[in-house]
C-alpha positions as CSV (number, residue, x, y, z in Angstrom):
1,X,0.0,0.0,0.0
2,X,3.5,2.5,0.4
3,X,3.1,2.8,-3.3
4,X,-0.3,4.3,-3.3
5,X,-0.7,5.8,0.2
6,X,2.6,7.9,1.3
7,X,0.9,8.9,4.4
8,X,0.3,5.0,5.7
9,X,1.3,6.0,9.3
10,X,-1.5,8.9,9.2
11,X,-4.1,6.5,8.1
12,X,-3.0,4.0,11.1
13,X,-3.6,6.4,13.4
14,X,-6.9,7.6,12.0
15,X,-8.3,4.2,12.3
16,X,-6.5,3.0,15.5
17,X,-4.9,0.7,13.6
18,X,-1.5,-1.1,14.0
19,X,0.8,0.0,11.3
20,X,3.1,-3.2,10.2
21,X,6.1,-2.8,7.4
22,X,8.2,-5.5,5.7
23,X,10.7,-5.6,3.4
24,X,10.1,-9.3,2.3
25,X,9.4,-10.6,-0.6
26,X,8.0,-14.6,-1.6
27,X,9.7,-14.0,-5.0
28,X,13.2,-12.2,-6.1
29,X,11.9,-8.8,-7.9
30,X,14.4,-8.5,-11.3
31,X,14.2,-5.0,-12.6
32,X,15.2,-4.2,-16.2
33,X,14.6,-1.1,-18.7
34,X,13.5,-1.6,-22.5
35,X,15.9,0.9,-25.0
36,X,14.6,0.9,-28.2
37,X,15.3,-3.5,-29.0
38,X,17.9,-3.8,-26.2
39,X,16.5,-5.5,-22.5
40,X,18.9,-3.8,-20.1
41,X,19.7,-4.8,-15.9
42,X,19.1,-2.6,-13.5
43,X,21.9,-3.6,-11.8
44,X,24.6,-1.3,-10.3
45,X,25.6,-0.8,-13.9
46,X,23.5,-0.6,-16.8
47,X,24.2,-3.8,-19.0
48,X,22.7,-4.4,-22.0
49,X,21.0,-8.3,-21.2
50,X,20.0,-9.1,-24.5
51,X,18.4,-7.4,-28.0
52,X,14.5,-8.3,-28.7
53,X,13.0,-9.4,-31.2
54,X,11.1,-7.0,-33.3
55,X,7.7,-6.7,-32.9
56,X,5.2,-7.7,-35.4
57,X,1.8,-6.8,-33.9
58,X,0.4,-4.1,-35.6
59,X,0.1,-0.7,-33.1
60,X,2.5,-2.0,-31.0
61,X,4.3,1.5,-31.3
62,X,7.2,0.4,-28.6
63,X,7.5,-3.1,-29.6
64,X,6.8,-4.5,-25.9
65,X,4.5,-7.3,-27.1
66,X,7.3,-9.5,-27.5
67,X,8.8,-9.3,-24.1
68,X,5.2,-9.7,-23.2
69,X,4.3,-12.3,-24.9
70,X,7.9,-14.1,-23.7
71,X,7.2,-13.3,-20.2
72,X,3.7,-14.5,-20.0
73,X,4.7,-17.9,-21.7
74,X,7.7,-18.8,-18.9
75,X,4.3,-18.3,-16.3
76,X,6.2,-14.9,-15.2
77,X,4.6,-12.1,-14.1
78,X,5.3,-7.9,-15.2
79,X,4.4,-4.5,-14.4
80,X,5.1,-2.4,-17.3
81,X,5.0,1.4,-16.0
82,X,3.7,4.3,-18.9
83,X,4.2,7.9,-19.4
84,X,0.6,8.9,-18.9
85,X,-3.0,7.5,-18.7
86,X,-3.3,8.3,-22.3
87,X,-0.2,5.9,-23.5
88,X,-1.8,3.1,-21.1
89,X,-5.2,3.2,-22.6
């Protein structure tokens, strides 16, 4: 809820609640960044992982169907952030 609520501790108190935090996670979070075709780490240097494949589905504007489509197939799971509402929709 940190994510969505940055005043958690306020809302605790408003509803005599206790307030509990944790840094754990059931599954290892792996972050990387899409550059035009290259998948890059977000490690504590920027290394390009591997190129993607281009993407053939029509509208797909940043070609992210593939990594997608890759991910989705191995039973992973991905939060792909956008610019706006608008680019989302």
């Amino acid at each position: 809820m940190s994510a969505t609520l940055p005043n958690l501790r306020e809302i605790a108190i408003w509803l005599d609640a206790c307030l509990y935090v944790t840094q754990y996670r059931p599954v290892e979070i792996k972050e990387y960044i899409k550059v035009g075709n290259e998948l890059k780490s977000c490690c504590e240097q920027t290394e390009i992982t591997r190129n993607l494949p281009k993407s053939i589905v029509p509208g797909d504007k940043l070609g992210i169907f593939p990594l997608i489509e890759e991910t989705l197939k191995s039973n992973g799971s991905l939060l792909v952030f956008c610019q706006s509402k608008n680019a989302c929709e």
